[in-house]
Legacy VTK file of the C-alpha trace (Angstrom):
# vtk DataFile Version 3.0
C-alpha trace
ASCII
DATASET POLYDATA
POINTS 387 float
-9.356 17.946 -29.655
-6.762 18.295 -26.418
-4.252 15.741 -26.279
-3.913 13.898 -22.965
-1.859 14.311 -20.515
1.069 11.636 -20.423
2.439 10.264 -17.093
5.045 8.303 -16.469
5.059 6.054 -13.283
8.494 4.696 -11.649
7.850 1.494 -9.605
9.898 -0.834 -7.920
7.682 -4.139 -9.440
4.461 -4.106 -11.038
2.527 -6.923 -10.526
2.578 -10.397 -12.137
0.290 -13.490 -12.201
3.028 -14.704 -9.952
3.817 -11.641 -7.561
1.309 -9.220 -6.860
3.490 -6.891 -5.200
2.841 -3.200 -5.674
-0.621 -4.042 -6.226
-1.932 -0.776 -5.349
-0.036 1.042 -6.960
-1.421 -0.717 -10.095
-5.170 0.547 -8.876
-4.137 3.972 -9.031
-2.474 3.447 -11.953
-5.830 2.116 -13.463
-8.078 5.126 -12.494
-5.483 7.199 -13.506
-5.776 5.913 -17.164
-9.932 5.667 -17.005
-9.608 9.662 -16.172
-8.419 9.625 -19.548
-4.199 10.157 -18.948
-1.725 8.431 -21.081
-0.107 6.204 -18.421
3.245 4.324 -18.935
5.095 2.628 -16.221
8.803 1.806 -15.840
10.063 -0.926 -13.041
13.538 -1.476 -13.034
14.484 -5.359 -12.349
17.320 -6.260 -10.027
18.840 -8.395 -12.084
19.545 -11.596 -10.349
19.473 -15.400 -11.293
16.443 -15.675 -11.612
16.014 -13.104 -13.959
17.543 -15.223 -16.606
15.103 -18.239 -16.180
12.657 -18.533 -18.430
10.113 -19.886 -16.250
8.247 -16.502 -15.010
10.812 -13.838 -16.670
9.141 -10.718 -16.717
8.816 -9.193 -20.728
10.706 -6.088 -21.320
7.592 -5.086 -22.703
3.933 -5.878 -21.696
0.846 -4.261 -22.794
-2.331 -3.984 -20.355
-5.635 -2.966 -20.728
-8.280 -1.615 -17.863
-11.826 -2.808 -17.617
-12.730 0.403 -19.746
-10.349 -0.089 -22.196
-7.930 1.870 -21.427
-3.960 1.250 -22.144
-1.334 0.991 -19.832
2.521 -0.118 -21.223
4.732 -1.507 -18.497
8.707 -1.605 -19.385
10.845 -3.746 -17.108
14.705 -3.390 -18.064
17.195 -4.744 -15.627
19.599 -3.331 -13.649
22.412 -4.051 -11.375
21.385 -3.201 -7.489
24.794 -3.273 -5.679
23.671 -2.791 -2.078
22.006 -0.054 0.057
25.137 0.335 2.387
26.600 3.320 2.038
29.067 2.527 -0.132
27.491 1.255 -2.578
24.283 3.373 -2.594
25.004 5.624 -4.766
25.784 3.243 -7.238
22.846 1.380 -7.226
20.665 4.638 -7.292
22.896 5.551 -10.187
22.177 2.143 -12.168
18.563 2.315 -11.095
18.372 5.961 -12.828
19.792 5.058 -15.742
17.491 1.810 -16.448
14.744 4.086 -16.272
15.996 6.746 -18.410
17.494 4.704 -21.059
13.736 3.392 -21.299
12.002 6.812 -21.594
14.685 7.593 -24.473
15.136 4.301 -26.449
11.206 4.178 -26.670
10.449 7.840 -27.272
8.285 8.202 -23.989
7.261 11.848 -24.015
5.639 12.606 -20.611
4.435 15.496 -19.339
4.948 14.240 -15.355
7.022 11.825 -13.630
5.911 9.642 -10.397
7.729 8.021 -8.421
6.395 5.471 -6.026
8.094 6.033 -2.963
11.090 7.823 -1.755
13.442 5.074 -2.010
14.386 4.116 -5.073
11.633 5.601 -7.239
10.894 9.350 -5.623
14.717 9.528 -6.100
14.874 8.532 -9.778
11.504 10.266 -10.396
13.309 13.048 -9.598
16.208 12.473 -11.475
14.264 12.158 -14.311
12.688 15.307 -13.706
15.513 16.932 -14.182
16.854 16.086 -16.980
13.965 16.152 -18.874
13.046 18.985 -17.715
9.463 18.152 -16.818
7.766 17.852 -13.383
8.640 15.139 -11.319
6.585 14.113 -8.008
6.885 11.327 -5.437
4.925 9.348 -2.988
5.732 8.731 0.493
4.310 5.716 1.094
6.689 4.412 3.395
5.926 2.093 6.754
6.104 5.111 9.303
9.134 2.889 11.173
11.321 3.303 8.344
11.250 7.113 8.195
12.638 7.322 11.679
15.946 8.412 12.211
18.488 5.499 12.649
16.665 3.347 10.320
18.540 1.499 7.014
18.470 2.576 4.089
17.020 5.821 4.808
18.898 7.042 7.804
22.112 6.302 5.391
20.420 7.412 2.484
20.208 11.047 4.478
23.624 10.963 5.131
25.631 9.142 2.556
23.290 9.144 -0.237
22.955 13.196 -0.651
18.771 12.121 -0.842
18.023 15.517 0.803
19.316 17.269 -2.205
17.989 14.809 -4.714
14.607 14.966 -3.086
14.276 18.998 -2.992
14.097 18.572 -7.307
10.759 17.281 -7.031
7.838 19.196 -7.429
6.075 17.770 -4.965
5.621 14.779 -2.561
2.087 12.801 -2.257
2.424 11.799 1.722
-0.558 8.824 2.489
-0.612 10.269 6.122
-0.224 13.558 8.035
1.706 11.130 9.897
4.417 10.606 6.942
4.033 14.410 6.171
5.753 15.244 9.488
8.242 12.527 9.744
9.620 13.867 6.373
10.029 16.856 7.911
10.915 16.543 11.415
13.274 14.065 10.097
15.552 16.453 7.902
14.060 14.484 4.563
12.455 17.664 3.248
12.500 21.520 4.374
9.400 23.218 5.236
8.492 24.727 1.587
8.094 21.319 -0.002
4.722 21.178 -1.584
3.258 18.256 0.140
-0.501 17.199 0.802
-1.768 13.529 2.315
-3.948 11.415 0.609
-4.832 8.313 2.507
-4.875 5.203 0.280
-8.322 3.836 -1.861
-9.962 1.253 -2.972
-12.057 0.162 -5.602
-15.606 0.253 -4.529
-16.922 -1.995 -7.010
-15.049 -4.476 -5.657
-14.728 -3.690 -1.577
-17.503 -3.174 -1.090
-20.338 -4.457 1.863
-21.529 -8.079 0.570
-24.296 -10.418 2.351
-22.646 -12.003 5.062
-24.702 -15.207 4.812
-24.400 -15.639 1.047
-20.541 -14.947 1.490
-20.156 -17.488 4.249
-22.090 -20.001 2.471
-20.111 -19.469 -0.591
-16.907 -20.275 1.445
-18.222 -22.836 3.244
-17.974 -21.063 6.200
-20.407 -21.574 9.502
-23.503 -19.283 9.595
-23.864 -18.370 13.402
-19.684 -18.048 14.487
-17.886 -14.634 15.818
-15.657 -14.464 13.129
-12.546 -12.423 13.125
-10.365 -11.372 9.663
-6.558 -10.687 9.722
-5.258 -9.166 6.266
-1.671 -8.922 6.102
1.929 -10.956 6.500
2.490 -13.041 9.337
4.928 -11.017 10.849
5.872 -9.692 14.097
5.601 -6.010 12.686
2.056 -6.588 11.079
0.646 -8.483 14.718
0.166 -11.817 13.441
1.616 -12.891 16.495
-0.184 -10.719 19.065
-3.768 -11.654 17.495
-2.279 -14.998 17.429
-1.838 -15.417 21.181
-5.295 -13.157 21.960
-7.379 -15.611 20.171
-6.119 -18.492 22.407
-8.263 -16.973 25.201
-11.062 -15.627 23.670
-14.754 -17.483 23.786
-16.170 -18.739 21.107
-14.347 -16.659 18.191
-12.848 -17.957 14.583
-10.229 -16.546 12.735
-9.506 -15.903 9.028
-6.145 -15.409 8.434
-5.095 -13.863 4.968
-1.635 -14.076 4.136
1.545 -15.620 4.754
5.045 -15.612 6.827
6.983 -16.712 9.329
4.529 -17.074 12.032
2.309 -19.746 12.280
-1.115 -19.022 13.974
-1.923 -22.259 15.629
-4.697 -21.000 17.891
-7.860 -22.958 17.730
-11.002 -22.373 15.396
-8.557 -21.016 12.579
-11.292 -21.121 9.390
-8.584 -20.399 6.764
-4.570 -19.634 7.274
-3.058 -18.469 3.782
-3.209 -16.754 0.801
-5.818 -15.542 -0.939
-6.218 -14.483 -4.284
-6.759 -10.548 -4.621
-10.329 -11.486 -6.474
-11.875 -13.170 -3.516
-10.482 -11.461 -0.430
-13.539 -8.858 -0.144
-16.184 -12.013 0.082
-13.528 -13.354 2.915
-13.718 -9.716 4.806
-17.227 -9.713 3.911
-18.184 -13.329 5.917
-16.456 -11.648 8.889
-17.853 -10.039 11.746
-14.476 -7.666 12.789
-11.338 -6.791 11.411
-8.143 -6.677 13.410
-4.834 -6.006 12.638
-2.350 -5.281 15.540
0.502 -3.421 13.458
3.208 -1.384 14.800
3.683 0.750 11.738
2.345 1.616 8.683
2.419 4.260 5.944
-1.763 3.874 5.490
-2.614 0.706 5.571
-4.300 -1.037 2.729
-5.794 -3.792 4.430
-7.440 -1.728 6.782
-9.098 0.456 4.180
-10.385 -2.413 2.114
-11.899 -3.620 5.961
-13.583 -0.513 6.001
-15.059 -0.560 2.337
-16.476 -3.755 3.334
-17.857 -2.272 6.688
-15.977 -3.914 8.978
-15.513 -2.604 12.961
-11.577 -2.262 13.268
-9.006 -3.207 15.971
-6.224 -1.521 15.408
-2.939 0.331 16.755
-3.717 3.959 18.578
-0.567 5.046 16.752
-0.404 8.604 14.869
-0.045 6.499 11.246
-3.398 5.223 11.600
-5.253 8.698 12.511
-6.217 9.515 8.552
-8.122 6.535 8.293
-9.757 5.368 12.263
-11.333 7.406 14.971
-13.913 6.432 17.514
-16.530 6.204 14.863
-15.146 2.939 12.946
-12.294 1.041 14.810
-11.454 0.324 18.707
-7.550 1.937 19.149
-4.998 0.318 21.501
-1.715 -0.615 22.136
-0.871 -3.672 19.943
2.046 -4.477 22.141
-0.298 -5.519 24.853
-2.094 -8.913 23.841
-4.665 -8.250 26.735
-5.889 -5.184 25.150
-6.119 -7.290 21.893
-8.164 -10.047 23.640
-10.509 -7.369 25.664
-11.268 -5.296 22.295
-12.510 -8.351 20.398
-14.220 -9.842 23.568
-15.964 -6.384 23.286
-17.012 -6.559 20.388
-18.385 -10.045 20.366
-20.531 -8.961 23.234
-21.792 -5.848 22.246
-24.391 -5.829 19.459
-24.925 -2.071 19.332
-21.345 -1.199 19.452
-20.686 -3.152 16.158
-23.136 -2.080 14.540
-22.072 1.771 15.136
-18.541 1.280 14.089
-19.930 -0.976 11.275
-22.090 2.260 10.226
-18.841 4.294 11.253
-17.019 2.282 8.677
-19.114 2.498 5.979
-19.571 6.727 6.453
-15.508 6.525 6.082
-15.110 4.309 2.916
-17.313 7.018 1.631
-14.108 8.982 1.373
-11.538 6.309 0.907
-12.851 5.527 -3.012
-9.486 4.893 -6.099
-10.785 7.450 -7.880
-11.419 10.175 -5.511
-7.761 9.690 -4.718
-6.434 9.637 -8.594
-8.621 12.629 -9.051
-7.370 14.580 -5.895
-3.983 13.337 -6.752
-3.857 14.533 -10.461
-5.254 18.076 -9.285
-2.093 18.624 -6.759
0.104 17.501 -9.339
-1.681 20.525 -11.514
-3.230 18.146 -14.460
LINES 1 388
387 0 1 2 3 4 5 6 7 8 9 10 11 12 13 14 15 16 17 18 19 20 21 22 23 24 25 26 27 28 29 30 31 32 33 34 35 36 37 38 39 40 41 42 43 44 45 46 47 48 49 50 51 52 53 54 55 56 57 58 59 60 61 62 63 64 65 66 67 68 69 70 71 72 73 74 75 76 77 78 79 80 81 82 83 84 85 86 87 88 89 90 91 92 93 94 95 96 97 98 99 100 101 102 103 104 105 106 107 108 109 110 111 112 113 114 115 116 117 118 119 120 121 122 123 124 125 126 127 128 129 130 131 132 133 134 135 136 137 138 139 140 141 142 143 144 145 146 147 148 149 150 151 152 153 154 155 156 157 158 159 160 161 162 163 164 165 166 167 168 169 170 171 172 173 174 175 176 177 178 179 180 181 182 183 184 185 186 187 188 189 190 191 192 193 194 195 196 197 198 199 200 201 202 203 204 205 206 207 208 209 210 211 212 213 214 215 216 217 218 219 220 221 222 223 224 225 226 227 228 229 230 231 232 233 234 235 236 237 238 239 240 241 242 243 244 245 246 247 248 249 250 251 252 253 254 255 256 257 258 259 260 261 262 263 264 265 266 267 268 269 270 271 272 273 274 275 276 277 278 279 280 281 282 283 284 285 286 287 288 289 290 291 292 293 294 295 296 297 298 299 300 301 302 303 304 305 306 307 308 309 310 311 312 313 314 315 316 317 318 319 320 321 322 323 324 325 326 327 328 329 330 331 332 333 334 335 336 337 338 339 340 341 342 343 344 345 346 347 348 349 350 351 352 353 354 355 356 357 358 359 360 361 362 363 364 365 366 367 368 369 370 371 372 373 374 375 376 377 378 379 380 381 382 383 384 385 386
């Protein structure tokens, strides 16, 4: 009988019933394990205050199981994150490093791979790690395209203080979510031109996004039957457009908004239907008991939200920006400039209107989820890391 392959993810957090950040991460992690790998994760804590409470302390150690059964052991050791300027990068990098390898050694974690998600810390201790174990490491660039730009902190200083150019050329590989990150790693002096890279645009799980009965969901929410409804996914922040859709909805006719999240901004246009979080379980049935999806970002790496829209056959608003071109065309989302509110307003006045042209990006939608599926990704994924 072959023994499986053992990988050994890097994160920054892995979720918790109280933070679910690096949630998708965790759902690659997942179909990972059901393809039958042996998948450990390590997520070095800052250590802070809080991480000597006892109310919510993360365990050291912490043992989960997928729906098939499947085991997945997540260490959390601490470790002391001085600051990203540059002169105290290196340090923290340093500290960050060792957490991780101290964990691999003093629990006799034997991978055959190491994966690091994203460049900065985890690509950069993936590779590390790689190293000295002498195994392959790889990395994934899932980065909001705005901080990969030149001039941009940490990564700007990281480049030039933080010898990450160097550090980065000992992986094996890089896993790039867009063409769009692909070529600002290069153009941006993060990689040179033989780095094995590929893109594979983020998944979902499409037992759960998935298209639902819009009446049934709506009823089940308690939501009205006949309204234009419009769904935001995202924080309430000037980056993500919370703002923008914010002030477009103030003139639109007859339109509702669902607005998923949470942040600074506070939408206070009229007909809001929900403003907040929602729990990861139920935000499909939400997308689901809308008519359109729109998010007005000005960067992303490949957005989540807007994938889990399209599992759930939604028509998308979106930015016309290169970040988004893996995921929308002409077939599944309406593409402007989400700097102009007017072109905001006039896209989801068009789509309110016109029957025929929802329904063909709705169809559009669903014909691109097709290809946006977890374990299509883990399985692509796993072959260009050669397992």
């Amino acid at each position: 009988m072959l023994m499986s392959k053992k990988i050994c993810f890097i994160l920054d957090w892995y979720p918790t019933k109280t933070n679910n950040g690096c949630v998708f991460a965790k759902h690659l992690i997942y179909a990972v394990a059901d393809l039958g790998y042996e998948c450990t994760v390590i997520a070095p804590n800052i250590i802070s205050k809080s991480a000597f409470k006892k109310v919510n302390r993360v365990p050291y150690e912490r043992v989960e199981h997928t729906e098939k059964g499947n085991e997945i052991r997540i260490y959390t050791p601490f470790y002391l994150h001085c600051s990203s300027h540059k002169s105290a990068m290196k340090l923290s990098m340093n500290n960050h490093y060792r957490a991780a390898l101290k964990t691999i050694r003093r629990q006799d974690i034997r991978p055959d791979v190491v994966y690091g998600h994203f460049i900065y810390q985890c690509g950069l201790t993936a590779a590390r790690i790689g190293e000295a174990l002498n195994i392959p490491a790889y990395c994934a660039c899932g980065e909001n395209s705005l901080r990969l730009v030149k001039g941009k902190k940490p990564y700007d200083t990281g480049l030039k203080h933080g010898n990450w150019k160097d550090i980065i050329a000992k992986l094996s590989g890089i896993v790039c979510v867009s063409g769009n990150n692909k070529s600002l790693l290069l153009n941006n002096g993060f990689v040179d031109a033989d780095m094995k890279m590929d893109v594979f645009p983020n998944g979902v799980d499409g037992n759960i996004f998935r298209p639902m009965d819009k009446k049934t969901c709506r009823n089940h929410l308690g939501l009205p039957e006949d309204a234009f409804i419009v769904a935001y996914t995202g924080a309430f922040t000037v980056n993500k457009g919370a703002d923008r859709l914010n002030e477009a909805l103030k003139s639109c006719q007859d339109t509702y908004a669902l607005f998923m999240g949470q942040g600074p901004i506070d939408p206070d246009c009229e007909n809001i239907l929900w403003k907040g979080r929602v729990p990861n379980s139920q935000v499909a049935k939400y997308l689901n008991a809308a008519d359109v999806f729109v998010l007005p970002t000005k960067g992303e790496g490949c957005c989540n939200a807007i994938v889990e829209a399209l599992a759930c056959g939604l028509p998308v608003v979106s930015s016309d920006l290169p970040f988004n071109d893996d995921i929308l065309n002409e077939n599944n989302s309406l593409r402007i400039d989400v700097e102009n509110v007017q072109q905001i307003r006039n896209s989801i006045e068009r789509l309110r209107t016109d029957k025929e042209l929802r329904e063909k990006l709705t169809k559009g939608a669903g014909m691109s989820a097709q290809h946006l599926n977890i374990e299509t990704r883990a399985r692509k994924i796993l072959e260009f890391m050669e397992l």
